[in-house]
C-alpha positions, 0 to 999 in steps of 0.5 A: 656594331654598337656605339660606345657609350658617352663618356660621362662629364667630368665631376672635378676640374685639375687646378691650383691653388690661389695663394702661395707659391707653392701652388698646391695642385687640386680637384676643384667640384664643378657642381656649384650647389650648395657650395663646390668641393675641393680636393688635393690633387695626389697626384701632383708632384708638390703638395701630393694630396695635401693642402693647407685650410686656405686652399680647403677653403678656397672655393668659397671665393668663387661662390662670395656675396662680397664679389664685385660684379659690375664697373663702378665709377666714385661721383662727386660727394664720394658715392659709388655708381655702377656703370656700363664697362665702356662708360668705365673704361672710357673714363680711364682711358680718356683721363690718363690721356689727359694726364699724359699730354698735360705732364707727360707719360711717366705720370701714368703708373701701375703697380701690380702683384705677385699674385697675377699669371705670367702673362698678366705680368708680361701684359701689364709691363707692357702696357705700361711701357708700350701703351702708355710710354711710363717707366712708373711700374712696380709690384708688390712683389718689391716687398716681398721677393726683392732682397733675395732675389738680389743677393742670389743674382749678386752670388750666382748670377741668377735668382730662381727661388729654389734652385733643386725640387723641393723633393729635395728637402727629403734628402739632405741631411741638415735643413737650416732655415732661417726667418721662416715659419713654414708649418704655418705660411705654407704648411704642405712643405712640412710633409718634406720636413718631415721625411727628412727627420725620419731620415735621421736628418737635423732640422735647425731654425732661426727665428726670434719666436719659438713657432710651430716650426721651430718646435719641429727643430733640432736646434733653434736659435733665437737672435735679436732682430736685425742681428741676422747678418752679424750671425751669418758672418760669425757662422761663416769665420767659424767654419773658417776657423773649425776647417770645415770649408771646402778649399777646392770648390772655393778655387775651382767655382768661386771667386772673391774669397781672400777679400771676404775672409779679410772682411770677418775680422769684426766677427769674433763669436764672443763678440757676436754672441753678445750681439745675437744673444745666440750661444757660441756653443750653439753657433758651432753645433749649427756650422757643424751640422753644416759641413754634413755631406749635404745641407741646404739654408733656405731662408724666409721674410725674416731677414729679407725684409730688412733694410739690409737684407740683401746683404744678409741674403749674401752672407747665406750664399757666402757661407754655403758656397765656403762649404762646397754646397750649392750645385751639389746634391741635395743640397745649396741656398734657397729662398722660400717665395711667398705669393703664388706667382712671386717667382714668375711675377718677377721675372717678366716685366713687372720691376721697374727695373727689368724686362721679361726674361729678367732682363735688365732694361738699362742694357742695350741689347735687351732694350733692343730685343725687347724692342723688335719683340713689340714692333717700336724704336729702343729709343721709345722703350723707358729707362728705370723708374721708382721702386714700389714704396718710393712711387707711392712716396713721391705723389704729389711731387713734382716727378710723381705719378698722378695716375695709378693702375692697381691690379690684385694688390691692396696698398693701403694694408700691404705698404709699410707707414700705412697711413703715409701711403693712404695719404698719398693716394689720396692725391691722385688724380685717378686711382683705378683698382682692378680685382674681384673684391672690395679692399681698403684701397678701393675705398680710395679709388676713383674706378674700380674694375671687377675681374675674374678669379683663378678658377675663371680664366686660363693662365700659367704660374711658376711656383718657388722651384722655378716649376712653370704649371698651367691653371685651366679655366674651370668655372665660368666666371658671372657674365658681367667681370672681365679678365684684366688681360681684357682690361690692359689690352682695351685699355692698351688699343685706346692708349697705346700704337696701333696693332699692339694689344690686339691679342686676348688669348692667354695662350698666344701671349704665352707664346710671346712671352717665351719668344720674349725670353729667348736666350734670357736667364728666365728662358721659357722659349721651350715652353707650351701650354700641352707640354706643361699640362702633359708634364705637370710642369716644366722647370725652367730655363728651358731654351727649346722644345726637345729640352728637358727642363732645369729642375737643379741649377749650377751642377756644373756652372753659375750663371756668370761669364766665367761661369763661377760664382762670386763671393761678396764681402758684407758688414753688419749695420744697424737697423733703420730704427732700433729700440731707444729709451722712447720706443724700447721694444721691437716690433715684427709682422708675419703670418697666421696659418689661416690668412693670406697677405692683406685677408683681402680674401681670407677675411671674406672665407667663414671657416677662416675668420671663425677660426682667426677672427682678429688679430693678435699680438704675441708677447713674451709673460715676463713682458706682459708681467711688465706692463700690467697686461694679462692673456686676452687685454688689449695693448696700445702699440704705438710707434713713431708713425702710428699706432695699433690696438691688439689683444694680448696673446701672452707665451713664452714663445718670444723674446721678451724685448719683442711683440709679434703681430700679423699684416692681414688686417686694414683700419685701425687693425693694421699692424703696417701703421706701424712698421718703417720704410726704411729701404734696403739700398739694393733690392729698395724692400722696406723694412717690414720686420724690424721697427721700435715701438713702446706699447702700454695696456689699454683702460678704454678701447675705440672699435676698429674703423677704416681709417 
């Protein structure tokens, strides 16, 4: 009998993409030279063989002359060294141990990402609370995720990005959504979108820019910036008044409604429409569409990133819940999650004010699990600390840290009053940054780590559905980087008690992490790496191993005792900075298709750069008729903490009281020097979108330079 041939080896590797949540799975070339071929994945239920030209171009990171490859340590006078990574490490570890004893473990912080796996979330939460014993951590998911994971914990007792598949999209009838320009952040979305209009379903959009999602709309609205809430209330009497609620699920699944109808009497849409430059005919055309058998407002940054969005988000699931729409078929409120894994990075430890499993670390009983899970006392677990911006605010205060972590975020673009932040970092007495490529911020550092990318190293993910996926390892990562799971537990074995990171492999600290989320909202204990690799992801919650995931919530119950949901009255307020008679215009950021949050990477990507070599800032042409500027000038855009030079791109595709720029530059290019921070009260996001500037044509220009 002859023995079978030999398989031959495998051509391609199954991975995902590295950017945004919605985690595009793709076949990965493992033939290095000369440059390693990437495909979307067909087979995978989300993108199904469509990715967006991030992710075609992904694998020029693995590939880059730019990465970081060796520790290096800052010496006196500014230079940089390479050093041995135990002369790095042993630098960290021994000048935090210094800090600690001399001010205390709370000036010790770490601020980390959306980007990070699950378990490198669960890790550095963690440390910083077990190995160093701080309460000072926070991410960047803060400016991100905040006010809408708020707002649906304050409606539904939980916040799980999309709470349907996002194959749902194809079957609802009326798709709203609001402050979203989806076509370009996430552009394989649109393949739902559009089975949804061949449907014959209604796509409506809000926005102040007619962008390439908008052009898709069947209606677009068009409202002054800040003026989201006002809108939503008006929608919402409206319904009201046009009898298009549903009176018997708000008695049988809601509470709180009489207050909340008592609370729309400022909101007459005549009013509102004076407010929002919005129609009224458009308004009820829009609640109209609403009342469908089934619709679904998912709403993006817009107006989150506002220092009242939470309470905007709130006027979003009030007037879906007054419809009779969340739980049903296709159909409810969702927000679009932006980072890769800005759905699972915030549920396992990462906010300053939360344990795994979205626990709160404030409530007894989870300070007691959480306890037991890492073998310490609850009275040696840390209370709440400061959000992302007031961390960084408050160094150089007497409360303040003195010591940073940074893992995979680049504050110095990412933070609203950009230069505010440099400044404050600037008075650290550590300021380590672990990542694969040199950023704005490590120019500030003191010790910067080299890490493997996501193609090198075994993690999970979980993408805006709430879908936990697994991300092999598929190329081995240059000899001389290392996992920051294999930086936090060095560093957690020389700062921390005895026996506690003594575990590196990713999938023991999974199965940690699930046992840490047992009975939590975000109950992952069902969960193992074969069962998410055979199934291509699990929705969770998912409480045990025979269980089949959650892919829909709140068909039959909301997450509160009484297991209904809440109705909370909101009120319009201004913004933390309107336009006046000095600053007389607006000013908002987004997204080019072609970057990715800060372009710490995409700006290193060629066809990227080729394609969006600068930034730009969009203007409306009876604006640039005003000022004296024509396509392709430059314009001076100042505001009262900085200002920014940027060509012109002159349209009609914005209001005329509004400039438009992207975030994905740093230096002089940073549309961040401008924007105010400004804090929503409850989820303590900044106020990214909505800021007063005055801008005039520019006669002689300085190049761009690192500030």
């Amino acid at each position: 009998m002859s023995t079978p041939a030999p398989l031959p080896p495998p051509t391609e590797a199954k991975t995902h993409c590295p950017y945004c949540a919605f985690q595009c799975g793709m076949l990965l070339g493992l033939a290095a030279s000369p440059q390693r071929t990437v495909r979307a994945d067909p087979d995978f239920p989300v993108n199904r063989g469509q990715m967006c030209i991030k992710g075609f171009t992904s694998a020029e990171l693995l590939v880059s002359r730019a990465r970081v490859t060796n520790p290096a340590l800052r010496l006196r006078g500014g230079r940089w060294n390479s050093v041995s990574w135990e002369e790095a490490l042993g630098f960290v570890a021994d000048k935090m141990s210094a800090l600690r004893d001399q001010y205390g473990p709370d000036s010790l912080g770490a601020f980390g990402s959306g980007a990070l796996t699950n378990e490198k979330a669960y890790l550095l939460g963690k440390l910083v609370r077990v190995g160093f014993g701080s309460s000072q951590i926070d991410y960047n998911g803060r400016y991100c995720m905040a006010s809408a994971a708020a707002g649906q914990n304050r409606a539904f007792g939980i916040d799980r990005g999309l709470p349907f598949p996002i194959s749902d999209i194809a079957d609802t009838r009326t798709l709203l959504l609001w402050g979203s320009n989806c076509a370009d952040t996430m552009p394989p979305i649109m393949q739902w979108v559009q089975k949804h209009r061949a449907r014959g379903g209604s796509l409506i959009v809000v926005d102040p820019r007619r962008t390439e999602t908008a052009r898709n709309a069947r209606i677009h609205l068009q409202p002054t910036p800040g003026s989201d809430l006002a809108l939503g209330n008006a929608l919402l009497a409206l319904a009201i008044d046009m009898q298009l609620v549903d009176w018997d699920f708000i008695q049988e699944r809601t509470v709180g409604f009489d207050n909340l109808r008592r609370s729309l009497a400022p909101y007459e849409p005549a009013q509102v429409e004076r407010m929002t430059g919005v129609p009224l005919g458009q308004m009820r055309e829009v609640v109209r569409l609403l009342a469908a058998e089934s619709s679904m407002l998912l709403s993006g940054r817009g107006p989150e990133q506002q220092s009242k969005g939470t309470d905007t988000v709130t006027t979003f699931t009030n007037l879906m819940l007054a419809l009779g729409k969340v739980g049903k078929p296709a159909s409810g409120y969702g927000c679009l999650t932006g980072q890769g894994n800005g759905q699972g990075g915030r549920e396992h430890g990462q906010k300053a004010d939360q344990l795994p499993g979205y626990r709160s670390i404030e409530d007894p009983a989870a300070r007691e699990h959480m306890a037991r899970i890492w073998g310490i006392a609850e009275t040696s677990l840390p209370r709440k600390g400061k959000s992302a911006y007031e961390m960084l605010d408050a160094i150089g205060s007497d409360d303040g840290i003195r010591s940073l972590l940074v893992l995979g975020s680049n504050l110095v673009v990412a933070s609203p009053h950009a230069q505010r932040v440099a400044q404050s970092l600037g008075q650290l007495e550590l300021l380590v940054i672990c990542d694969s490529f040199w950023n704005e911020t490590a120019e500030l550092g003191d010790v910067f780590l080299p890490t493997k990318q996501w193609a090198e190293e075994t993690g999970t993910m979980t993408n805006l559905e709430g879908r936990v996926i697994l991300r092999r390892e598929a190329v081995t990562a240059p000899p001389s980087v290392r996992s920051d799971i294999e930086i936090l537990c060095e560093l957690g074995r020389r700062l921390g008690p005895a026996g506690a990171f003594d575990e590196e492999d990713s999938e023991a600290l999974f199965d940690e992490l699930c046992r840490a989320t047992a009975g939590s909202r975000a109950d992952y204990s069902g969960l193992s790496y074969d069962r998410l690799e055979a199934e291509q992801g699990v929705f969770w919650p998912c409480p045990e191993a025979g269980h089949a995931g959650t892919p829909r919530l709140f068909q039959e119950r909301f997450v509160f005792p009484d297991g209904k949901a809440r109705f909370t009255a909101v009120a319009h307020v201004p913004a933390g900075e309107e336009p006046d008679a000095d600053y007389p215009l607006y000013f908002t950021t987004g997204r080019y298709k072609e970057h990715y949050n800060s372009g710490a990477q995409t700006r290193l990507v060629g066809p990227l750069m080729q394609a969006r070599p600068e930034p730009r800032v969009q203007m409306h042409a009876r604006l640039a008729q005003t000022l004296g500027v024509r396509q392709d000038d430059y314009l001076l855009v100042e505001s009262r903490r900085g200002e920014v030079e940027f060509r012109v791109t002159v349209d009609h595709a914005i209001r005329p009281d509004t400039l438009f720029a992207p975030f994905h530059w740093g230096g002089r290019q940073a549309a961040n020097l401008l924007t105010n921070p400004a804090l929503d009260p409850t989820s303590r996001m900044p106020e990214f979108k909505i800021c007063a500037v005055r801008a005039r044509a520019v006669t002689s220009r300085r190049e761009p330079a690192t500030p």
